[in-house]
Residue frames as a rotation matrix with the C-alpha (Angstrom) as fourth column:
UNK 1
0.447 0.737 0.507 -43.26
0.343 0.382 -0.858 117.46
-0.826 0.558 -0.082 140.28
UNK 2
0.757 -0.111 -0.644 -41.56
-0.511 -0.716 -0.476 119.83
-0.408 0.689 -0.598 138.21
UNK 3
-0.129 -0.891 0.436 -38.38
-0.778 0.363 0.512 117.79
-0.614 -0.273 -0.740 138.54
UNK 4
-0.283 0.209 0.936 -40.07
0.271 0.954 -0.131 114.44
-0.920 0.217 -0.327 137.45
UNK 5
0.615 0.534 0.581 -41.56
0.351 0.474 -0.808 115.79
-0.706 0.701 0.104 134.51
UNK 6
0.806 -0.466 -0.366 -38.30
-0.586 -0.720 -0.373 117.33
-0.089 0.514 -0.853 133.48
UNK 7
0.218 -0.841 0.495 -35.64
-0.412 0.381 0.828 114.51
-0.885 -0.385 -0.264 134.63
UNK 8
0.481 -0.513 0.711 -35.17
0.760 0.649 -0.046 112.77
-0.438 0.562 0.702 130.69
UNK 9
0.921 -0.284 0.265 -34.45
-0.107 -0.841 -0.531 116.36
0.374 0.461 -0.805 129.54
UNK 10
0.406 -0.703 0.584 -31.65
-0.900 -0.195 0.391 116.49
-0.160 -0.684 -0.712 132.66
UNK 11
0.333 -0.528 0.782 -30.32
0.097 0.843 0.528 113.20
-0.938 -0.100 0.332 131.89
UNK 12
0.368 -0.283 0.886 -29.88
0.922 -0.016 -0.388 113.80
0.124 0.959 0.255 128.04
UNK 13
0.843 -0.386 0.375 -28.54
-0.238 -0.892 -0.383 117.25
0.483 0.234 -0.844 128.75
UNK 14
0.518 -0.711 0.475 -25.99
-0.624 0.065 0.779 116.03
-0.585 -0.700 -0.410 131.75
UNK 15
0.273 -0.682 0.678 -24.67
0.252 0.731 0.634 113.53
-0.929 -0.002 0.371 129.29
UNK 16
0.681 -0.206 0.703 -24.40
0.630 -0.326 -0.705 115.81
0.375 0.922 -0.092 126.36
UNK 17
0.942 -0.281 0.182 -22.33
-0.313 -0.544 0.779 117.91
-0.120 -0.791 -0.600 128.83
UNK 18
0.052 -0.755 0.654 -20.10
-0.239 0.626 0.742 115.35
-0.970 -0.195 -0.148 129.77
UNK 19
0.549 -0.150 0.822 -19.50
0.699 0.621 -0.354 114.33
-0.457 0.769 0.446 126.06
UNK 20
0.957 -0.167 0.236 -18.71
0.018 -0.781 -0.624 117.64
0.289 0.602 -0.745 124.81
UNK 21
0.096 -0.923 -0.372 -14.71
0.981 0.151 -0.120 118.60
0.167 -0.354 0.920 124.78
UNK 22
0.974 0.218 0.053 -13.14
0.219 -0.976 -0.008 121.32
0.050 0.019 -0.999 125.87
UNK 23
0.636 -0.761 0.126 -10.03
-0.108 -0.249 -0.962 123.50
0.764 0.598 -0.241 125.32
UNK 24
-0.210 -0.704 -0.679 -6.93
0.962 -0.025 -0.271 122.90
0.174 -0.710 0.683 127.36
UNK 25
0.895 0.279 -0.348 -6.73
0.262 -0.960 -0.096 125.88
-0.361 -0.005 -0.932 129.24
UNK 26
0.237 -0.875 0.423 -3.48
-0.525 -0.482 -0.702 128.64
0.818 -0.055 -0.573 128.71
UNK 27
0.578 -0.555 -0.598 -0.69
0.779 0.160 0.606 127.04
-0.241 -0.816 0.525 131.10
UNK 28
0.831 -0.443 0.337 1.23
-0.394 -0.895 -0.206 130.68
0.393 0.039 -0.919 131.97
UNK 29
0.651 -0.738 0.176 4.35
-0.077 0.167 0.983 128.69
-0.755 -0.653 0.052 133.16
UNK 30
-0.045 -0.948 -0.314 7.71
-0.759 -0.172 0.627 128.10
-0.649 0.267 -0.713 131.36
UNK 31
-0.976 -0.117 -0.186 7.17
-0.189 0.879 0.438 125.51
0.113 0.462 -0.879 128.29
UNK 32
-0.611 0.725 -0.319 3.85
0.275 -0.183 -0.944 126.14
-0.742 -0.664 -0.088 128.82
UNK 33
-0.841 -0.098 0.533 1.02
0.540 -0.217 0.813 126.30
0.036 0.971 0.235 125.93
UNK 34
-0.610 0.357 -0.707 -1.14
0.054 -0.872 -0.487 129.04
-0.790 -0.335 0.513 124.90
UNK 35
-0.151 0.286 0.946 -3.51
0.976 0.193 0.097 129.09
-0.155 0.938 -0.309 122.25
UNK 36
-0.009 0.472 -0.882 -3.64
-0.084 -0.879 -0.469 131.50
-0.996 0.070 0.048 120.04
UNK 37
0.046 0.527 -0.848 -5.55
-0.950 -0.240 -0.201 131.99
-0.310 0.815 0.490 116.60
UNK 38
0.727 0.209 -0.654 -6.29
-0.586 0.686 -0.432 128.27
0.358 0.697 0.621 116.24
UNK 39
0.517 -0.539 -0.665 -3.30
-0.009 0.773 -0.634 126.82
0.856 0.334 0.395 117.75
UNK 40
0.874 -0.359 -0.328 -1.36
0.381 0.084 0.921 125.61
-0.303 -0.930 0.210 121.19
UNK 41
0.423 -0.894 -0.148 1.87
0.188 0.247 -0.951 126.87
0.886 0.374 0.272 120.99
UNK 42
0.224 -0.403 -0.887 4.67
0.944 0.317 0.094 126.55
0.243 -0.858 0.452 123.85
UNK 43
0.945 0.091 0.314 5.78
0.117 -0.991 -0.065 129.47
0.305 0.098 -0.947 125.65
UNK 44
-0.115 -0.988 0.104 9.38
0.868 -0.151 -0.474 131.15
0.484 0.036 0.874 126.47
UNK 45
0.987 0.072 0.147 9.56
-0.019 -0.840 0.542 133.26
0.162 -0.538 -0.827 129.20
UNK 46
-0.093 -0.995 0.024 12.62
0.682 -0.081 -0.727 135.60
0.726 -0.051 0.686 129.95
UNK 47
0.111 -0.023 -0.994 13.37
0.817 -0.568 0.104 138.14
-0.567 -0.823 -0.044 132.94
UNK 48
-0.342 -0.224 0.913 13.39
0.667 -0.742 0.068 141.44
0.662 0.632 0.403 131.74
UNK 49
-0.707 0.024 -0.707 12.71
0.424 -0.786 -0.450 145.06
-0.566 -0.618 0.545 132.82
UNK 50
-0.614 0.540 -0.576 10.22
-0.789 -0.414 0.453 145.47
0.006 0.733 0.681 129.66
UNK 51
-0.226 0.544 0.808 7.33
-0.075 0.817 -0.571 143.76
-0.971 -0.190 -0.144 129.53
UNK 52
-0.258 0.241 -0.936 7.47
-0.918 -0.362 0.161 142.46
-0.300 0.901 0.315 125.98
UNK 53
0.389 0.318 0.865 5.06
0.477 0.733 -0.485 139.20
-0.788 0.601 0.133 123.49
UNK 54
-0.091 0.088 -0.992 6.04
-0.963 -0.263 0.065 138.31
-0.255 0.961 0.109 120.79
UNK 55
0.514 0.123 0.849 5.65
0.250 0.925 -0.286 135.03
-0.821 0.359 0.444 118.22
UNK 56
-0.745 -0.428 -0.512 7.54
-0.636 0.222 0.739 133.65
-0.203 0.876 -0.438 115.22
UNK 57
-0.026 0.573 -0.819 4.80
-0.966 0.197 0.168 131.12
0.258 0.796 0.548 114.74
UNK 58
0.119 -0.380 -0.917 6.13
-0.008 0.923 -0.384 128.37
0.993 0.053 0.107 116.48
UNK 59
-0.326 -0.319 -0.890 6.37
0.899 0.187 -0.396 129.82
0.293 -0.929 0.226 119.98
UNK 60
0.713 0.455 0.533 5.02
0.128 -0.832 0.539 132.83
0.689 -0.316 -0.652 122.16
UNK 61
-0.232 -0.784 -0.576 7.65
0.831 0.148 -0.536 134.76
0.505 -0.603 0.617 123.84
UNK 62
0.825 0.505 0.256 7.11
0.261 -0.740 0.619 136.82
0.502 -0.444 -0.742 126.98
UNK 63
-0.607 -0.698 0.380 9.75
0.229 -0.612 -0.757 139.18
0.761 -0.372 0.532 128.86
UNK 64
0.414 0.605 0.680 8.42
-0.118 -0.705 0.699 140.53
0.903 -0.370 -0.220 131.75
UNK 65
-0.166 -0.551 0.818 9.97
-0.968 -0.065 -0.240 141.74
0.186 -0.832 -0.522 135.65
UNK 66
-0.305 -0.034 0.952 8.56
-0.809 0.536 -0.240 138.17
-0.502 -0.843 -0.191 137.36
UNK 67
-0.378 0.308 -0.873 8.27
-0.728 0.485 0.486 135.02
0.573 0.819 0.041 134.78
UNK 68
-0.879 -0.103 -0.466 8.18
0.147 0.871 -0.469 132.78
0.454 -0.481 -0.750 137.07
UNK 69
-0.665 0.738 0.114 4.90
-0.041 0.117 -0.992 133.94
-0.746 -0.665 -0.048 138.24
UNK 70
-0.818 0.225 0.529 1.98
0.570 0.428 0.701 132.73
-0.069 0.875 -0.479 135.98
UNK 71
0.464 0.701 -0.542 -0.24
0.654 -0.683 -0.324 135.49
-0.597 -0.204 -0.775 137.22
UNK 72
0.330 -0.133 -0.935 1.95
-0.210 -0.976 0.065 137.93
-0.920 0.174 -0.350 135.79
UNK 73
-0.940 -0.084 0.330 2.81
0.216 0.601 0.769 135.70
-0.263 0.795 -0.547 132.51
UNK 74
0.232 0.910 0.342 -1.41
0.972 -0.205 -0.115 135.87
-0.034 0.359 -0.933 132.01
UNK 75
0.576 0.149 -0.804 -1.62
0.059 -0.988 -0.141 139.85
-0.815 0.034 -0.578 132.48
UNK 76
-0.086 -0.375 -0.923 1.00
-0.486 -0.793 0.367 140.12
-0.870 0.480 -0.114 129.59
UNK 77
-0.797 0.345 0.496 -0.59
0.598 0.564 0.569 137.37
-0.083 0.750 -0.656 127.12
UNK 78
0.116 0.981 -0.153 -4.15
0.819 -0.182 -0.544 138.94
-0.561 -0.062 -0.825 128.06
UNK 79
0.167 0.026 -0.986 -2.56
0.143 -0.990 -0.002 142.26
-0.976 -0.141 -0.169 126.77
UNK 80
-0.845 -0.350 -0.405 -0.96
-0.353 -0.204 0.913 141.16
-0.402 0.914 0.049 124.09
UNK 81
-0.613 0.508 0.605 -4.23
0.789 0.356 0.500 139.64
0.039 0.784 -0.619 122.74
UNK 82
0.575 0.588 -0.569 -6.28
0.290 -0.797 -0.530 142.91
-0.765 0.140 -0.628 123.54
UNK 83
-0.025 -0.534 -0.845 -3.38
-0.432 -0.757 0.491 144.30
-0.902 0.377 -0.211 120.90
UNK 84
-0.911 -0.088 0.402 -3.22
0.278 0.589 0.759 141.46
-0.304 0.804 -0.512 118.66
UNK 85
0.065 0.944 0.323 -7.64
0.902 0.082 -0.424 141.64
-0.426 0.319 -0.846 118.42
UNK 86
0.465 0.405 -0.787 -7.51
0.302 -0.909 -0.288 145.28
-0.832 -0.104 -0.545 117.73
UNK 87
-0.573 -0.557 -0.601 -5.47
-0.669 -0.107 0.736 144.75
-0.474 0.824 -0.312 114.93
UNK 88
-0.915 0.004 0.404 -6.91
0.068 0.988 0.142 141.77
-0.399 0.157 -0.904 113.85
UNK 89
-0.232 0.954 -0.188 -10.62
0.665 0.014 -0.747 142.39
-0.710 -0.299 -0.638 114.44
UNK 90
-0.012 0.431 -0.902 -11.15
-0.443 -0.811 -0.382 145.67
-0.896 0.395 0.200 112.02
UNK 91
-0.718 -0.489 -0.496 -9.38
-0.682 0.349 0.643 143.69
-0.141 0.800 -0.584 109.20
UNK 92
-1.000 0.005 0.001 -11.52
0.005 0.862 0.507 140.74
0.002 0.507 -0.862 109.70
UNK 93
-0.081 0.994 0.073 -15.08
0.437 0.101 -0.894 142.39
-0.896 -0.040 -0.443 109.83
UNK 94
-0.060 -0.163 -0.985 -14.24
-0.873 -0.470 0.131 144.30
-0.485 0.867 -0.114 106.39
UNK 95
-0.953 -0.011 -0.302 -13.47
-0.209 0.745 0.633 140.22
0.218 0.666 -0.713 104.71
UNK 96
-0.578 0.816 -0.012 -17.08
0.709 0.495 -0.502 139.06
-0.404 -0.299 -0.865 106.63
UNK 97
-0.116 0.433 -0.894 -18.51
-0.137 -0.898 -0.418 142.45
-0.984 0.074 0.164 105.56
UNK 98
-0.757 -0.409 -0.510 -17.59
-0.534 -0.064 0.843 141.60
-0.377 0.910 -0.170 101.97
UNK 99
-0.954 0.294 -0.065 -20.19
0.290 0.955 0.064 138.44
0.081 0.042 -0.996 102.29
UNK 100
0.021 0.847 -0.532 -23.24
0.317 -0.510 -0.800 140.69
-0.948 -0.152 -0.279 102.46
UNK 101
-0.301 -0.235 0.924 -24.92
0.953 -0.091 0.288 141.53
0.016 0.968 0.251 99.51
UNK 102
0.374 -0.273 0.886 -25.15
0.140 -0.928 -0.345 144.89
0.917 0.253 -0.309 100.58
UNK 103
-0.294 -0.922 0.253 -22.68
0.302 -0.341 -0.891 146.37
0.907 -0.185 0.378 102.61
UNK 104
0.780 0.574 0.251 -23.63
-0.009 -0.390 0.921 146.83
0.626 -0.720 -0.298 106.57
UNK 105
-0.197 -0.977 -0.086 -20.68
0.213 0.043 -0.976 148.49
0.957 -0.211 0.200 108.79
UNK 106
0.350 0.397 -0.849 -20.77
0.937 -0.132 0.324 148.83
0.017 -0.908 -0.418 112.49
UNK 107
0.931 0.177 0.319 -20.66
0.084 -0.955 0.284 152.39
0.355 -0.238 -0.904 114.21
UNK 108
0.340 -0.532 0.776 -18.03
-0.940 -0.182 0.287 151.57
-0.012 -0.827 -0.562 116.41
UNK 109
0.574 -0.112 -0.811 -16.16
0.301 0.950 0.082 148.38
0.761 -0.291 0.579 117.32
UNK 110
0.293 -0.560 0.775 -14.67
-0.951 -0.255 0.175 147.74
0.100 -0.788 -0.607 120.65
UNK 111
-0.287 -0.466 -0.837 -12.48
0.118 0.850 -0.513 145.10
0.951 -0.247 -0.189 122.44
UNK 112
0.029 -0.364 0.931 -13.03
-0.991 -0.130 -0.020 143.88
0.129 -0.922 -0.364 125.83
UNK 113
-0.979 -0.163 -0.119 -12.25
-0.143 0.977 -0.156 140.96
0.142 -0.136 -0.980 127.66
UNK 114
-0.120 0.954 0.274 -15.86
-0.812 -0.253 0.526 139.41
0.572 -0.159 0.805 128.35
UNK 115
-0.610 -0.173 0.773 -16.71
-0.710 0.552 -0.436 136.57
-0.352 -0.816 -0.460 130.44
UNK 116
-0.161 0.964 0.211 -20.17
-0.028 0.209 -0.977 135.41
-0.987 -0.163 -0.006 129.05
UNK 117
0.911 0.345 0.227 -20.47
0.270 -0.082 -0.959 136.15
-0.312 0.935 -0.167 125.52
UNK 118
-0.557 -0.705 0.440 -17.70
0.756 -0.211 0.619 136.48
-0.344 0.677 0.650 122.20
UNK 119
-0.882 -0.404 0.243 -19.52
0.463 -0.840 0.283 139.43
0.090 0.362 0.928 121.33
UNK 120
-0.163 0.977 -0.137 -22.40
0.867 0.076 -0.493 141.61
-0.471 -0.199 -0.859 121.15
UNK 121
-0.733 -0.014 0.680 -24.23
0.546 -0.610 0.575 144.30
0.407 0.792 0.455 119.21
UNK 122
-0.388 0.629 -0.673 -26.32
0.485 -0.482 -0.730 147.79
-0.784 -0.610 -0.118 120.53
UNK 123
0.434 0.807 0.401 -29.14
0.795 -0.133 -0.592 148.92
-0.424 0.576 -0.699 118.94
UNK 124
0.771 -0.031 -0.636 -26.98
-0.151 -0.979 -0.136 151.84
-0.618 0.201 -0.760 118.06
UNK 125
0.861 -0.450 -0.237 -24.71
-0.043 0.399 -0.916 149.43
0.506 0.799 0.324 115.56
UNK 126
0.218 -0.765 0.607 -22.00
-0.945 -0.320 -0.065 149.37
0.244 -0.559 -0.792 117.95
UNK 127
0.876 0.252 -0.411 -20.31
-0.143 0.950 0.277 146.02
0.460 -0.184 0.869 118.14
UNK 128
-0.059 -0.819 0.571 -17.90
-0.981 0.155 0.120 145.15
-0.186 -0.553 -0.812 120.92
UNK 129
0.515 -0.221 -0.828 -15.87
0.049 0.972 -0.229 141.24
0.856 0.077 0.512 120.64
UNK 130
0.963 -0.258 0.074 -14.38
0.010 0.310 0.951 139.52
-0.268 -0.915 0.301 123.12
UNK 131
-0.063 -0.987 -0.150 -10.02
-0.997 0.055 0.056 139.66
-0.047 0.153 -0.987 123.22
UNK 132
-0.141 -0.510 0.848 -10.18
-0.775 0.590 0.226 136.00
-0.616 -0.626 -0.478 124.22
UNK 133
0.876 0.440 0.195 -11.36
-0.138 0.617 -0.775 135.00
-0.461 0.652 0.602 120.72
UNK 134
0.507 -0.784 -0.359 -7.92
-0.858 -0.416 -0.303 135.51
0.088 0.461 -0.883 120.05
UNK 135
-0.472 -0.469 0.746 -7.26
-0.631 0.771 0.085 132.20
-0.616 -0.431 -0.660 121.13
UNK 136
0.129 0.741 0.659 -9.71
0.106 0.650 -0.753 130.77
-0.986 0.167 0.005 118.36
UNK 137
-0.587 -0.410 0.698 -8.91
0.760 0.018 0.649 130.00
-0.279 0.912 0.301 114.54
UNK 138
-0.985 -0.065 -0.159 -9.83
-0.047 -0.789 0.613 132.44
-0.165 0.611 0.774 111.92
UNK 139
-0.651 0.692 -0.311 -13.08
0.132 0.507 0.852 131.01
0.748 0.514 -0.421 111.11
UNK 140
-0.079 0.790 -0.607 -14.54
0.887 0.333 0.319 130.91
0.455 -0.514 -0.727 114.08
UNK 141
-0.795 -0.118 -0.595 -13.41
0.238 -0.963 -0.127 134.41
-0.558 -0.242 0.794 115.02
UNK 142
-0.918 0.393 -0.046 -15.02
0.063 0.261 0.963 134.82
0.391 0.882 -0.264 111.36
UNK 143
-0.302 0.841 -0.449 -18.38
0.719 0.510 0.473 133.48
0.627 -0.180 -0.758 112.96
UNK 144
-0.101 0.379 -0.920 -18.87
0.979 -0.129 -0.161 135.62
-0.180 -0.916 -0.358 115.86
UNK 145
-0.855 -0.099 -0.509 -17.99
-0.258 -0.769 0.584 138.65
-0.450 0.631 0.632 113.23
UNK 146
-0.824 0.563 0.060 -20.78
0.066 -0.010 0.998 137.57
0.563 0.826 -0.029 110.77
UNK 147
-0.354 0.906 -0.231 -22.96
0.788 0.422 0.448 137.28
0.504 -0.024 -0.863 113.64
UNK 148
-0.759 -0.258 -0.598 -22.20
0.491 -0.830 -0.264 140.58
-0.428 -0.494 0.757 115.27
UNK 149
-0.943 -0.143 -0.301 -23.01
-0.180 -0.542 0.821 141.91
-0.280 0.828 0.485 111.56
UNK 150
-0.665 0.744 -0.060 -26.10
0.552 0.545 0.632 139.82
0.503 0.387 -0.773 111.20
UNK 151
-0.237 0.657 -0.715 -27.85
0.882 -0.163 -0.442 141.58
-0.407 -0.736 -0.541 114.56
UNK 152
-0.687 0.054 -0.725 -27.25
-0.071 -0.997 -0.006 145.01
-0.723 0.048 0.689 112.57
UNK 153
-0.957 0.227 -0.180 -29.55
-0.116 0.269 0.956 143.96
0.265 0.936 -0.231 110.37
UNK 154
0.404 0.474 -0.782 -31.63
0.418 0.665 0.619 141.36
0.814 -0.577 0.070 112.58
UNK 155
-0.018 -0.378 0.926 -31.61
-0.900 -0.397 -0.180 142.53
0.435 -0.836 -0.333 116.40
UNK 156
0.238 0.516 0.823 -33.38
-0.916 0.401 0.014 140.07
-0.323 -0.757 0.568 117.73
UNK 157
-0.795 -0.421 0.436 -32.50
-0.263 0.888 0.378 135.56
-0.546 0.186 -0.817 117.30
UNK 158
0.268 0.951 0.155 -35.68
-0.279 0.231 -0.932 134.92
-0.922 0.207 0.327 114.83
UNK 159
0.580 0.081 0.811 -36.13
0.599 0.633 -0.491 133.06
-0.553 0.770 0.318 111.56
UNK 160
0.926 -0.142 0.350 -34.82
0.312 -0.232 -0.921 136.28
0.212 0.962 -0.170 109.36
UNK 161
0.491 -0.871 0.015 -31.73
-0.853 -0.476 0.215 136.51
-0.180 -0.119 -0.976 111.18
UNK 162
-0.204 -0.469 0.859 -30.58
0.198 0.840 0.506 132.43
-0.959 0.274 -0.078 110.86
UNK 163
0.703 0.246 0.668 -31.69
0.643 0.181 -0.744 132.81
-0.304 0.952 -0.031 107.21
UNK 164
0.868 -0.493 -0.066 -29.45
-0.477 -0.786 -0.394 135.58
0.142 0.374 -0.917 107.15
UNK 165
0.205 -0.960 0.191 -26.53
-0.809 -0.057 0.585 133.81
-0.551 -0.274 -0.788 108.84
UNK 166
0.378 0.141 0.915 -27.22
0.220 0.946 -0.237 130.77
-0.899 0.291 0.327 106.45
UNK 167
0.844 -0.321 0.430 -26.47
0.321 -0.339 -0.884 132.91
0.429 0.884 -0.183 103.25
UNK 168
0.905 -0.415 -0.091 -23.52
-0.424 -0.862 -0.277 134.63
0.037 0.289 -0.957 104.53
UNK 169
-0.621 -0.576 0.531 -21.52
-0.768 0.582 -0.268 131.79
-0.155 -0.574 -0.804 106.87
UNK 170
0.167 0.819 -0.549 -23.15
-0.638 0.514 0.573 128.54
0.752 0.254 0.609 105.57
UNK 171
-0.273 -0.756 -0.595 -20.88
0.288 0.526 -0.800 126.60
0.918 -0.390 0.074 107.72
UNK 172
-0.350 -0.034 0.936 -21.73
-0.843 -0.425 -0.331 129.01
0.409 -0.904 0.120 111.29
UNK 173
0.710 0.264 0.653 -23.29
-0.702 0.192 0.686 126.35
0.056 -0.945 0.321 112.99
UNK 174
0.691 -0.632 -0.351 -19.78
0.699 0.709 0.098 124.08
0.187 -0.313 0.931 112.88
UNK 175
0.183 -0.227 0.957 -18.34
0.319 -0.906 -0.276 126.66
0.930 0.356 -0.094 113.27
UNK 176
0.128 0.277 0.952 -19.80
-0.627 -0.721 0.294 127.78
0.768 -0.635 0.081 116.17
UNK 177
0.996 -0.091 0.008 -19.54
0.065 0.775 0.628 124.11
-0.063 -0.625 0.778 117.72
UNK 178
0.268 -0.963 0.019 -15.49
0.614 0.156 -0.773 124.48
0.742 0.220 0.634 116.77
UNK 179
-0.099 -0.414 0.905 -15.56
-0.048 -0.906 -0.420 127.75
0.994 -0.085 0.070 118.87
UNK 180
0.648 0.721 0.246 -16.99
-0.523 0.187 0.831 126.11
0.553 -0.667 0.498 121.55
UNK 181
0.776 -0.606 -0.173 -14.03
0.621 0.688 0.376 123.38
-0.109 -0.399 0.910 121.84
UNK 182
0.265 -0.725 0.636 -11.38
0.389 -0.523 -0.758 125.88
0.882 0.448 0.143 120.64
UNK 183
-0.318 -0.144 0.937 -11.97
-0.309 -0.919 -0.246 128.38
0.896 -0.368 0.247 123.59
């Protein structure tokens, strides 16, 4: 019964599903692309006894003992974006911070990889992001910062927190649909 009086929902959701895109994933292989901050680019892998990433902008290069395996190609992208976010990430809640008309800093920020969620905020102002936004343009990184910031304010999802994210990030909800196809 429950089914039947739910099935046009399930049919309009199963085909909003299927309509929606999604991101290529990371191919970890030789010539192989990788997004990161908004953009595929190809990779260059080299043998090496150092495991070293870098980018010129145009290409992601990895060193590391076994290229040829794409397991061990991920483990040193995954790192370098835990390094890249931690740089990245203080810098860009200080520009989203700026958008408040008064000033509201977390306690703490952390990186981790997450599975489930791009970020999340504890009642104790502490706001941990996901590394794997590192694969996602500025903006939408942006977004997941303003909402981080918004919860210290607003804990809970209710009218005076969207009113908040409306003044700060008018844009968040494309945004948030960009981050969706991005990642």
């Amino acid at each position: 019964l429950f089914l039947c009086k739910k099935f046009d929902w399930i049919i309009a959701a199963e085909s909003e599903l299927a309509s929606r895109t999604t991101a290529p994933r990371n191919d970890y292989t030789a010539g192989g692309k990788v997004s990161y901050l908004g953009r595929r680019m190809p990779l260059v892998l080299a043998k090496s006894r150092f495991n070293v990433v870098e980018t010129d902008n145009t290409s992601i290069y990895v060193s590391c003992t076994n290229p040829s395996s794409p397991v061990a190609v991920e483990k040193q992208i995954i790192h370098w974006y835990r390094r890249q976010a931690e740089a990245l990430f203080p810098e860009r809640i200080q520009v989203v911070g700026g958008f408040f008309t008064s000033r509201i800093d977390p306690s703490l920020v952390t990186v981790r990889k997450m599975k489930a969620r791009w970020g999340s905020c504890s009642s104790a102002g502490e706001i941990c992001l996901n590394l794997l936004l590192m694969k996602a343009g500025l903006p939408q990184i942006d977004f997941v910062i303003a909402h981080e910031l918004c919860h210290l304010r607003h804990f809970a999802h209710n009218g005076r927190f969207y009113a908040l994210m409306d003044e700060v990030m008018p844009d968040w909800k494309e945004q948030e649909v960009l981050l969706g196809q991005a990642v």
